[in-house]
mmCIF file of the N, C-alpha and C atoms, coordinates in Angstrom:
data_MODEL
# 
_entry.id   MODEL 
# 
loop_
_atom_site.group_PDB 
_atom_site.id 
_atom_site.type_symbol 
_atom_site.label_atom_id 
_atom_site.label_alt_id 
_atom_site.label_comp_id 
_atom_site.label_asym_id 
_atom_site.label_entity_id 
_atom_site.label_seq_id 
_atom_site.pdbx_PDB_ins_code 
_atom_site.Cartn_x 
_atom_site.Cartn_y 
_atom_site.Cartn_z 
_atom_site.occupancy 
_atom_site.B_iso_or_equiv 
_atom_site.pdbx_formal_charge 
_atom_site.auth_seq_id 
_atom_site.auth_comp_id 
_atom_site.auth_asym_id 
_atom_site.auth_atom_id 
_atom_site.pdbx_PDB_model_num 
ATOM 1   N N  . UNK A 1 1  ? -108.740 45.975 183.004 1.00 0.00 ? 1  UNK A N  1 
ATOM 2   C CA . UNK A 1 1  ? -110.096 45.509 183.162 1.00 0.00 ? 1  UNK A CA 1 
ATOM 3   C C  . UNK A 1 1  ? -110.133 44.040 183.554 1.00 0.00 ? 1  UNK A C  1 
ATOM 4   N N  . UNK A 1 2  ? -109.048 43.436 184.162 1.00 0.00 ? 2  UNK A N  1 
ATOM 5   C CA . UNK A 1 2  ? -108.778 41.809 184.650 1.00 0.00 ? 2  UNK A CA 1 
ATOM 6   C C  . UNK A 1 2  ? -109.934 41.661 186.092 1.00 0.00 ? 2  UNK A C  1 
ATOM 7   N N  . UNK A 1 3  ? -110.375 43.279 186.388 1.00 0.00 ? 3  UNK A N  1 
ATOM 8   C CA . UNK A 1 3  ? -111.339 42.777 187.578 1.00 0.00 ? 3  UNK A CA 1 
ATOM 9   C C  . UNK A 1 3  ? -112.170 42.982 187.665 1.00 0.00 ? 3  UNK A C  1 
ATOM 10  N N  . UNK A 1 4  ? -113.190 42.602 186.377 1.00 0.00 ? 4  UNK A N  1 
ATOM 11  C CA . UNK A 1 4  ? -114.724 42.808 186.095 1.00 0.00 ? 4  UNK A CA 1 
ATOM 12  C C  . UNK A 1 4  ? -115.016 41.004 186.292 1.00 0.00 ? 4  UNK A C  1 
ATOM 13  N N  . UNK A 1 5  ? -116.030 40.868 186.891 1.00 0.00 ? 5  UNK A N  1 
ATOM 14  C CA . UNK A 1 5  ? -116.521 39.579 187.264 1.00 0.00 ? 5  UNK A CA 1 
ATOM 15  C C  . UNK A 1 5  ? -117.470 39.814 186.712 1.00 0.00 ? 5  UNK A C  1 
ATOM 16  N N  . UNK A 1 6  ? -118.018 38.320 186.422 1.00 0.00 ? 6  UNK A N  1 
ATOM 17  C CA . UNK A 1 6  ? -119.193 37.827 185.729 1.00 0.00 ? 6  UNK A CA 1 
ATOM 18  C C  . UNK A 1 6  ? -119.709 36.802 186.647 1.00 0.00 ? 6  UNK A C  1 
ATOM 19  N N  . UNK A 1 7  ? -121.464 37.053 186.668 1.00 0.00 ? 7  UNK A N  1 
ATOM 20  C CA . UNK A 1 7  ? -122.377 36.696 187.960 1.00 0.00 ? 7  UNK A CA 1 
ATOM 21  C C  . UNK A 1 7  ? -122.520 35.228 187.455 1.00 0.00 ? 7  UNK A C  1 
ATOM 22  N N  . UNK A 1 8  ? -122.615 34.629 188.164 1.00 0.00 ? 8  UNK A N  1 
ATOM 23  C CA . UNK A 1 8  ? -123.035 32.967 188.596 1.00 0.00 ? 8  UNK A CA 1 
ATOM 24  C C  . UNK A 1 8  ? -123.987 32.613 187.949 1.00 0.00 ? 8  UNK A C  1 
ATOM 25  N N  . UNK A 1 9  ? -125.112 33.804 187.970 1.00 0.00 ? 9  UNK A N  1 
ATOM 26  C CA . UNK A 1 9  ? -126.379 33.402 187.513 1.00 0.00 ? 9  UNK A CA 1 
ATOM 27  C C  . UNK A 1 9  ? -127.179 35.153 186.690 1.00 0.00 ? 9  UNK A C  1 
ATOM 28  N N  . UNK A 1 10 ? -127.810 34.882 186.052 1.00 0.00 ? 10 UNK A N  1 
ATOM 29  C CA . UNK A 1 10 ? -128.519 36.499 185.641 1.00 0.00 ? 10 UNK A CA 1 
ATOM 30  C C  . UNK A 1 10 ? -130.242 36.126 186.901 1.00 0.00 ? 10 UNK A C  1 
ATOM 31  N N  . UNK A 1 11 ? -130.408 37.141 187.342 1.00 0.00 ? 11 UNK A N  1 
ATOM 32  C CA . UNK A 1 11 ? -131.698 37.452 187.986 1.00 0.00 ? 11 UNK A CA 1 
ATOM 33  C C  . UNK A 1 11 ? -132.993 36.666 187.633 1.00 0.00 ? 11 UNK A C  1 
ATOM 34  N N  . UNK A 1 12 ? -133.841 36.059 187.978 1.00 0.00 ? 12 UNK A N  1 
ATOM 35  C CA . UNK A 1 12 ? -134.956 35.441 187.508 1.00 0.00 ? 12 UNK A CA 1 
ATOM 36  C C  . UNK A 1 12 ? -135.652 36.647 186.483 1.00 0.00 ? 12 UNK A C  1 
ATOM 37  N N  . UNK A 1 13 ? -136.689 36.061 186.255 1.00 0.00 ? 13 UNK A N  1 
ATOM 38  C CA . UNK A 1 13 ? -137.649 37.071 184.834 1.00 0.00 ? 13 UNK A CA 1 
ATOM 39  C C  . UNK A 1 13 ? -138.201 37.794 185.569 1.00 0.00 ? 13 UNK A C  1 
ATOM 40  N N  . UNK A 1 14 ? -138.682 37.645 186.830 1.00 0.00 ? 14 UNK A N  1 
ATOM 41  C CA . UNK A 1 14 ? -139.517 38.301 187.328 1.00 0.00 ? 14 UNK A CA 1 
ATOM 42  C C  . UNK A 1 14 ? -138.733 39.268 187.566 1.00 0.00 ? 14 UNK A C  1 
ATOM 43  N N  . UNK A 1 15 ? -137.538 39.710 188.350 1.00 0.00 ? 15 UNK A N  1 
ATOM 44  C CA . UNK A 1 15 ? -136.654 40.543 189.006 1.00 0.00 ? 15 UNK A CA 1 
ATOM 45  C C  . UNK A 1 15 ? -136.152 41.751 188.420 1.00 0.00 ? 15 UNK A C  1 
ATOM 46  N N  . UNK A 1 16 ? -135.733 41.018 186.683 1.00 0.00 ? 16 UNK A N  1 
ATOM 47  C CA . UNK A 1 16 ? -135.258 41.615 185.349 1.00 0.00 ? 16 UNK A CA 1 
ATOM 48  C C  . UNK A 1 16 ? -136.628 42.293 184.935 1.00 0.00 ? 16 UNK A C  1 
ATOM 49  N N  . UNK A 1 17 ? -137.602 41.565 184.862 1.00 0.00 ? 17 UNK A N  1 
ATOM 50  C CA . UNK A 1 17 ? -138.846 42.650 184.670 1.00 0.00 ? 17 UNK A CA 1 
ATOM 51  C C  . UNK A 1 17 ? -139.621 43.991 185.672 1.00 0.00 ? 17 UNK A C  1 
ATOM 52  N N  . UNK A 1 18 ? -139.089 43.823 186.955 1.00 0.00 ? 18 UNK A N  1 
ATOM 53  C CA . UNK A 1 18 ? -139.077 44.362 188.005 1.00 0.00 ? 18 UNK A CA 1 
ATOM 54  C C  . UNK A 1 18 ? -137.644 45.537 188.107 1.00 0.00 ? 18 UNK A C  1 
ATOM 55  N N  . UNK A 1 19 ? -136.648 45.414 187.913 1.00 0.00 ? 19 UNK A N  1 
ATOM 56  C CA . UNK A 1 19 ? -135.712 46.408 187.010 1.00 0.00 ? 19 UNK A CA 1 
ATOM 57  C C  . UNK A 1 19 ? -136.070 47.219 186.003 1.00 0.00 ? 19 UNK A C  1 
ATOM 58  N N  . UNK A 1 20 ? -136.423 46.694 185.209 1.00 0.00 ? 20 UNK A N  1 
ATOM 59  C CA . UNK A 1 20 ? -136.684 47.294 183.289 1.00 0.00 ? 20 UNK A CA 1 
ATOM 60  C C  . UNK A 1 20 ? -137.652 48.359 184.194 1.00 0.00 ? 20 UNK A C  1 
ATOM 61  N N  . UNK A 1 21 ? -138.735 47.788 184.581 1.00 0.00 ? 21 UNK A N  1 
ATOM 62  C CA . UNK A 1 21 ? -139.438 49.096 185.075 1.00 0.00 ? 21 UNK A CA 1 
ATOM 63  C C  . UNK A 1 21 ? -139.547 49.934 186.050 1.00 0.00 ? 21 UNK A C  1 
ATOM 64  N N  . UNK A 1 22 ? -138.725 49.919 186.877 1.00 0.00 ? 22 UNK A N  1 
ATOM 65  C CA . UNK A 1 22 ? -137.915 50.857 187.331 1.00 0.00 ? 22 UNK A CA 1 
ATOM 66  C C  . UNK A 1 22 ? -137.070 51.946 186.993 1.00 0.00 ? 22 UNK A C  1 
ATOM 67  N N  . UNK A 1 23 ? -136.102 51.345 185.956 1.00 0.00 ? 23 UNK A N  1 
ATOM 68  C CA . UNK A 1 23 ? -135.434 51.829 184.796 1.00 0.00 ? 23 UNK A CA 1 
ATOM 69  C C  . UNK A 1 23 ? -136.090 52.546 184.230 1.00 0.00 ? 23 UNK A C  1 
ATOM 70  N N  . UNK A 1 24 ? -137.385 52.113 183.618 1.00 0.00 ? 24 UNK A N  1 
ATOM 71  C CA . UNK A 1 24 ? -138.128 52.939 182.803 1.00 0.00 ? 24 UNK A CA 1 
ATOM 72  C C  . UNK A 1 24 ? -139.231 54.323 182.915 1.00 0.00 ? 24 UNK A C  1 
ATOM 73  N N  . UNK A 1 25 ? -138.919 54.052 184.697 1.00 0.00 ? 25 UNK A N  1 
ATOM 74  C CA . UNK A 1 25 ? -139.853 54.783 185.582 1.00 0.00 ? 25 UNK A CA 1 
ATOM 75  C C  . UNK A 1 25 ? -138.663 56.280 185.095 1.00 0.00 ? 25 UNK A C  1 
ATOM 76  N N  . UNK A 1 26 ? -137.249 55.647 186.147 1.00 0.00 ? 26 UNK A N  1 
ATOM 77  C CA . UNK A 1 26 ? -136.359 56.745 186.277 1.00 0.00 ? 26 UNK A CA 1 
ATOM 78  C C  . UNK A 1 26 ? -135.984 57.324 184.672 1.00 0.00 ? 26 UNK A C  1 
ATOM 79  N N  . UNK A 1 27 ? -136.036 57.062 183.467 1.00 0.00 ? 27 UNK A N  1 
ATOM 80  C CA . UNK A 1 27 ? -135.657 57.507 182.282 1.00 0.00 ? 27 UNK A CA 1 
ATOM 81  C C  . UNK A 1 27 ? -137.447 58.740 182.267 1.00 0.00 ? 27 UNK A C  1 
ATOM 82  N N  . UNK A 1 28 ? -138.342 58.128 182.403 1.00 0.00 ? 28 UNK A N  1 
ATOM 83  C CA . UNK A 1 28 ? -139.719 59.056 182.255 1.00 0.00 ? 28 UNK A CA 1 
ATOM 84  C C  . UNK A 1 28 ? -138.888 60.154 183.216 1.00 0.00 ? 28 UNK A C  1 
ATOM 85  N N  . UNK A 1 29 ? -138.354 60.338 184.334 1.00 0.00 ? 29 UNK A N  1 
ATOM 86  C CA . UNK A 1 29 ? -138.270 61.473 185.163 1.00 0.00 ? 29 UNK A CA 1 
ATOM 87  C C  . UNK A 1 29 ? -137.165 62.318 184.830 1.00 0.00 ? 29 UNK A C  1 
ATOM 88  N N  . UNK A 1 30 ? -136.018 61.353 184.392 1.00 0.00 ? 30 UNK A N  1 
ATOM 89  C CA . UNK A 1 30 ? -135.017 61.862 183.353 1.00 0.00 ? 30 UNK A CA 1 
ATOM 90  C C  . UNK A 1 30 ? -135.775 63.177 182.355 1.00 0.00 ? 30 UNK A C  1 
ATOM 91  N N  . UNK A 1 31 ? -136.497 62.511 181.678 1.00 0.00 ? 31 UNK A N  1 
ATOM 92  C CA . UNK A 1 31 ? -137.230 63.367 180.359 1.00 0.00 ? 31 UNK A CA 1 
ATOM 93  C C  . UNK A 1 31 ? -138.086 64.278 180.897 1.00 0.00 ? 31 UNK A C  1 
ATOM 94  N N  . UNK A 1 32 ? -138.719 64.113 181.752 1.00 0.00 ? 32 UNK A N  1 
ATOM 95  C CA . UNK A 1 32 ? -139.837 65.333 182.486 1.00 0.00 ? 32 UNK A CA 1 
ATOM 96  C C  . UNK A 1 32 ? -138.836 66.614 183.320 1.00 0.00 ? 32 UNK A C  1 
ATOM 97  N N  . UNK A 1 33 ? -137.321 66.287 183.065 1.00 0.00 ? 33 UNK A N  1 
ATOM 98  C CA . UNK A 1 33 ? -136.604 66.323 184.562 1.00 0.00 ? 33 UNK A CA 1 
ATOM 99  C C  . UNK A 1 33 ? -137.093 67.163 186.105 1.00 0.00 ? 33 UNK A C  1 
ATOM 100 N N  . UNK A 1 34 ? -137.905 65.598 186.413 1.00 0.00 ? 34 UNK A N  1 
ATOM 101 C CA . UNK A 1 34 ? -138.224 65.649 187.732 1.00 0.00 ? 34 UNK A CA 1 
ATOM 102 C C  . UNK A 1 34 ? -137.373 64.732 188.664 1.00 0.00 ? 34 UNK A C  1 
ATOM 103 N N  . UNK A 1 35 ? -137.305 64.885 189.775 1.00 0.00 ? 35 UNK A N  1 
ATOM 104 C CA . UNK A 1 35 ? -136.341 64.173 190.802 1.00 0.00 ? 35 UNK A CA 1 
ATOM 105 C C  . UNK A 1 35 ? -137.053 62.239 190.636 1.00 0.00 ? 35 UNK A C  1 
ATOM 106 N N  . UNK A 1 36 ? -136.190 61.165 190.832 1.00 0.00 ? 36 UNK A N  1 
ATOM 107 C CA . UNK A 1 36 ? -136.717 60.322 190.842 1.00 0.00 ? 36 UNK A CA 1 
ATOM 108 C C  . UNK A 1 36 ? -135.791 59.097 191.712 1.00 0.00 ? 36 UNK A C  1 
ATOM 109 N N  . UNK A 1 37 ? -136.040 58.781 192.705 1.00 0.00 ? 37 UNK A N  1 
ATOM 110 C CA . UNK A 1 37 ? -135.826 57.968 193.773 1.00 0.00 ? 37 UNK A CA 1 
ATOM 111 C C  . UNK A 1 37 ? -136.670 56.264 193.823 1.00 0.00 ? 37 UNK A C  1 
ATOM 112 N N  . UNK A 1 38 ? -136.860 54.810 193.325 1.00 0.00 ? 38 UNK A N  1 
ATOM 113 C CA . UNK A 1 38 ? -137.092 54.065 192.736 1.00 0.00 ? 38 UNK A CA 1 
ATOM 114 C C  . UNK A 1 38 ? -136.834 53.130 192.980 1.00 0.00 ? 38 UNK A C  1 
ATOM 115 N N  . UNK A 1 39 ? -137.589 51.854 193.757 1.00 0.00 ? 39 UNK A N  1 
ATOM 116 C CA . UNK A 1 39 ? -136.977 50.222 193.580 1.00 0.00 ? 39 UNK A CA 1 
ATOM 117 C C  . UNK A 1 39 ? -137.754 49.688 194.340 1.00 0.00 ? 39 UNK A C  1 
ATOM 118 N N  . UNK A 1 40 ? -137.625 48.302 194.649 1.00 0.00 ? 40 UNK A N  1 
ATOM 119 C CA . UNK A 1 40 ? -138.664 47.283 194.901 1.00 0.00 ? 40 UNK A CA 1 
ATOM 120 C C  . UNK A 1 40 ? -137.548 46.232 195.842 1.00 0.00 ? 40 UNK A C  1 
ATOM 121 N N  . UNK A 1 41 ? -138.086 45.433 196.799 1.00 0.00 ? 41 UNK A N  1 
ATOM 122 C CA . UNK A 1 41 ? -137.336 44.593 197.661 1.00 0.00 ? 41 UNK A CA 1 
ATOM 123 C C  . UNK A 1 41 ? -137.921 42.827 197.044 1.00 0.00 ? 41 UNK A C  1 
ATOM 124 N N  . UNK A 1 42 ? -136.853 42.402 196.716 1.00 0.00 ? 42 UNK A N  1 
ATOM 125 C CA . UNK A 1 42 ? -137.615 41.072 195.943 1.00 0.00 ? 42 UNK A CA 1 
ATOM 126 C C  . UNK A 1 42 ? -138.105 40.135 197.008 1.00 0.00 ? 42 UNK A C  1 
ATOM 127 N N  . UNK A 1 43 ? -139.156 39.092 196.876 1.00 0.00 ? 43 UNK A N  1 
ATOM 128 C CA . UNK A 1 43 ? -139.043 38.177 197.774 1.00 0.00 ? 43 UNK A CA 1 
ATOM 129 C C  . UNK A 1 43 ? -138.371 37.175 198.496 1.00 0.00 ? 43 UNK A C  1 
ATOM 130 N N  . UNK A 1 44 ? -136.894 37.478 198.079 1.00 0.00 ? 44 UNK A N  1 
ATOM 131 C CA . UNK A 1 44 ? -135.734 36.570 197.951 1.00 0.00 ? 44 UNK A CA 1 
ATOM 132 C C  . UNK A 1 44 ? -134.849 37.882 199.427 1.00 0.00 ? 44 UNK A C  1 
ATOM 133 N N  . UNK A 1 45 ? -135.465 38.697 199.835 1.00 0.00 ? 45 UNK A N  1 
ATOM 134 C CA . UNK A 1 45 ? -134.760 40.162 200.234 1.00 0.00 ? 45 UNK A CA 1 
ATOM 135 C C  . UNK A 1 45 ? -133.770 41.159 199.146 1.00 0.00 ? 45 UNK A C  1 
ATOM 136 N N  . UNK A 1 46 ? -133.439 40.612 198.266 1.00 0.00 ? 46 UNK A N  1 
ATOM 137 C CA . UNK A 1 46 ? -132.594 41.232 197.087 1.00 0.00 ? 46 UNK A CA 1 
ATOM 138 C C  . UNK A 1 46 ? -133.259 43.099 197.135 1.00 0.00 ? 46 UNK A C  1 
ATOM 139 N N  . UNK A 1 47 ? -132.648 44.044 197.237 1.00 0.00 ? 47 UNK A N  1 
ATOM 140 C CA . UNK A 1 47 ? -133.325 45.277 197.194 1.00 0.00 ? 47 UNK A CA 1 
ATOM 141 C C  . UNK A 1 47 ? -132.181 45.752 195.937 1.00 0.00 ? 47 UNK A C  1 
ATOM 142 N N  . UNK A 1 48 ? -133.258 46.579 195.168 1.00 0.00 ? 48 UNK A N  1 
ATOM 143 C CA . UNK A 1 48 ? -132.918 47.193 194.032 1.00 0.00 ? 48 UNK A CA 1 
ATOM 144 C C  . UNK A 1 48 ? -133.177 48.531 193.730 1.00 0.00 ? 48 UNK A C  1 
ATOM 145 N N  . UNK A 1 49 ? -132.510 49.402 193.501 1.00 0.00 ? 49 UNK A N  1 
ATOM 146 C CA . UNK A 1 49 ? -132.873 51.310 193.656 1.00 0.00 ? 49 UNK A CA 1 
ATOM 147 C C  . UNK A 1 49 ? -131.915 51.614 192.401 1.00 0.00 ? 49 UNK A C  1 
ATOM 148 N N  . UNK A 1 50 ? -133.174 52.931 192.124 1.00 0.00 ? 50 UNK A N  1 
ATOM 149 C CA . UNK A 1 50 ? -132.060 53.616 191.105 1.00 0.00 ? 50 UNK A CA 1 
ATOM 150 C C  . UNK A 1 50 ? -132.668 54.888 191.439 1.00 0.00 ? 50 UNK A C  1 
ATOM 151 N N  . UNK A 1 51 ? -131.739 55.941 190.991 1.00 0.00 ? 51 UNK A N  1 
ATOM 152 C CA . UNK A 1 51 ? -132.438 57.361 191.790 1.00 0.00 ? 51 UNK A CA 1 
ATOM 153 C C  . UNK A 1 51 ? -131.194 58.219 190.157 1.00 0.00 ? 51 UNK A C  1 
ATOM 154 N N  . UNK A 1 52 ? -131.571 59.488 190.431 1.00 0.00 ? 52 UNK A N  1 
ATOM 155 C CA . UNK A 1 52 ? -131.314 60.338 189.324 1.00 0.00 ? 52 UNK A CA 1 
ATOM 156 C C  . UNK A 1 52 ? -130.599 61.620 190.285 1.00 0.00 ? 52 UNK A C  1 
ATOM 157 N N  . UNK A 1 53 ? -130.764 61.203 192.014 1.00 0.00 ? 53 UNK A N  1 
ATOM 158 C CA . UNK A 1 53 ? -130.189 62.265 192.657 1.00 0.00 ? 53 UNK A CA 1 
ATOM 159 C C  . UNK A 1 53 ? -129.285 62.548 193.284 1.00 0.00 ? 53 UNK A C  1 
ATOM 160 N N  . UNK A 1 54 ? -128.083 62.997 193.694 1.00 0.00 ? 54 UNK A N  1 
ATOM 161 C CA . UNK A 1 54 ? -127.062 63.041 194.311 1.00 0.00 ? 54 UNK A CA 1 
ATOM 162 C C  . UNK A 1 54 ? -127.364 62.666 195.747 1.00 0.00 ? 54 UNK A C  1 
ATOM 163 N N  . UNK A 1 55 ? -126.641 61.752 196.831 1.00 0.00 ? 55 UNK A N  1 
ATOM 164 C CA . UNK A 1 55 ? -127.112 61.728 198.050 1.00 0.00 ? 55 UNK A CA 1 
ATOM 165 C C  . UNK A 1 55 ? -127.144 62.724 198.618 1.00 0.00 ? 55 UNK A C  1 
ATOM 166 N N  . UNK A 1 56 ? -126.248 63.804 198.017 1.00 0.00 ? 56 UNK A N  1 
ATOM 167 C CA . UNK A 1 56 ? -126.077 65.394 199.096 1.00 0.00 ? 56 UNK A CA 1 
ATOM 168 C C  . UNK A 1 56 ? -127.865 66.130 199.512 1.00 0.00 ? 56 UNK A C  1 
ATOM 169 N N  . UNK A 1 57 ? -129.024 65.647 198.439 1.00 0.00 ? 57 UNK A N  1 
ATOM 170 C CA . UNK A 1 57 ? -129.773 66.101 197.885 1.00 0.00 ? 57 UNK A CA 1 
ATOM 171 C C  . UNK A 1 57 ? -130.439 66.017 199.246 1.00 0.00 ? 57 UNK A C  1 
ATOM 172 N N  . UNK A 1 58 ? -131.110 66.942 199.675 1.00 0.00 ? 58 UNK A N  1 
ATOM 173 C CA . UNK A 1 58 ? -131.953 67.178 201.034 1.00 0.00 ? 58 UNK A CA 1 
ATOM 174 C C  . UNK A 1 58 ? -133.303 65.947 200.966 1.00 0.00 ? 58 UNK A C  1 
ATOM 175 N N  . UNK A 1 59 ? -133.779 66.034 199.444 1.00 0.00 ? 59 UNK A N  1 
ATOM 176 C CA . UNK A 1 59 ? -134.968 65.206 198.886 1.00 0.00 ? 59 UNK A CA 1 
ATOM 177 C C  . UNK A 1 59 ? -134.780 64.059 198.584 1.00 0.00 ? 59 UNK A C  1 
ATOM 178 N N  . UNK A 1 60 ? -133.253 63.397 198.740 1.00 0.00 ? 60 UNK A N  1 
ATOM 179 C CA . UNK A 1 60 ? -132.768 61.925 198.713 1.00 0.00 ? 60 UNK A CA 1 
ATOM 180 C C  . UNK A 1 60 ? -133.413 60.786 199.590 1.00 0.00 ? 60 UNK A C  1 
ATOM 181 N N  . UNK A 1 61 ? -133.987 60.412 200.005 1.00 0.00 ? 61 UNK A N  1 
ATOM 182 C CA . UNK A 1 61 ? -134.764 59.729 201.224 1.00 0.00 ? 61 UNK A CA 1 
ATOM 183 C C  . UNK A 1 61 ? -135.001 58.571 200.526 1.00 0.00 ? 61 UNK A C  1 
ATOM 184 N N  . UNK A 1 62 ? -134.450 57.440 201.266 1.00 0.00 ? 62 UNK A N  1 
ATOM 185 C CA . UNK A 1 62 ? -134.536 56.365 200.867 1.00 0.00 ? 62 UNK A CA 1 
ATOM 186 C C  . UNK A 1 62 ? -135.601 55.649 202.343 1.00 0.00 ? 62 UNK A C  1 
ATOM 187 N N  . UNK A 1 63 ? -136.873 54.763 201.741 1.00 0.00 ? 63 UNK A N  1 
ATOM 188 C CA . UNK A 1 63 ? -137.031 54.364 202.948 1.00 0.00 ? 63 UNK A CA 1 
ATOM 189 C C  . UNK A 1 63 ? -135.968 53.483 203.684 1.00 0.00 ? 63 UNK A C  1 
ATOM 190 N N  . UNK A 1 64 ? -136.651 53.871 204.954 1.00 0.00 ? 64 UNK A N  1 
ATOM 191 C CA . UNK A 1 64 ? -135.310 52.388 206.016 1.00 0.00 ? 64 UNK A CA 1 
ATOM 192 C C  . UNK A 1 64 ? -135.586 50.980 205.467 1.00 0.00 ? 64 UNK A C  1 
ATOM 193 N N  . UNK A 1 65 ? -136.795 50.931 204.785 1.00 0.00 ? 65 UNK A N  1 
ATOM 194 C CA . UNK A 1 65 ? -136.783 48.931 204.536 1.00 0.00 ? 65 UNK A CA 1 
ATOM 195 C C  . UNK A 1 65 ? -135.991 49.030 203.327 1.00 0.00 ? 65 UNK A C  1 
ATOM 196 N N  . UNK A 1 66 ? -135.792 49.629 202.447 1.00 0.00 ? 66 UNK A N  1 
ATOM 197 C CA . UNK A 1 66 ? -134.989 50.010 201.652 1.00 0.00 ? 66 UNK A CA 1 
ATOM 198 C C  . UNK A 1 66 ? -133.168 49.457 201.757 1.00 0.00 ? 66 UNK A C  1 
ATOM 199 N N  . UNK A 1 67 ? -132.872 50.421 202.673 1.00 0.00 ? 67 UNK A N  1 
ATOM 200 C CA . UNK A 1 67 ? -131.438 51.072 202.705 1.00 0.00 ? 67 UNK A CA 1 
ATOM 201 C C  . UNK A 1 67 ? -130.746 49.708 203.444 1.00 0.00 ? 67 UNK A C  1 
# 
């Protein structure tokens, strides 16, 4: 485990609060288990996704501003 790095900086509040609920979006779809695809592009361009679906998944669709 000599090649786990540790970040420079942790994410502003806004970004980390912009995660958590995302996170919290995809755990609700977890529990309903419905498909869930998820994230936000920061104003910095930073893009952040979390999804619950395999890419093989026909219903995987990420937008292009996204990807």
């Amino acid at each position: 485990m000599n090649d786990l790095q540790v970040p420079d900086s942790l994410p502003t509040d806004d970004k980390l609060r912009a995660m958590q609920i995302v996170a919290q979006m995809k755990a609700a779809a977890d529990k309903a288990g419905a498909k869930f695809i998820g994230g936000f592009m920061s104003p910095d361009g930073e893009r952040f996704i979390m999804s619950n679906m395999d890419e093989s998944d026909p219903d995987h669709i990420i937008p292009d501003i996204l990807s």
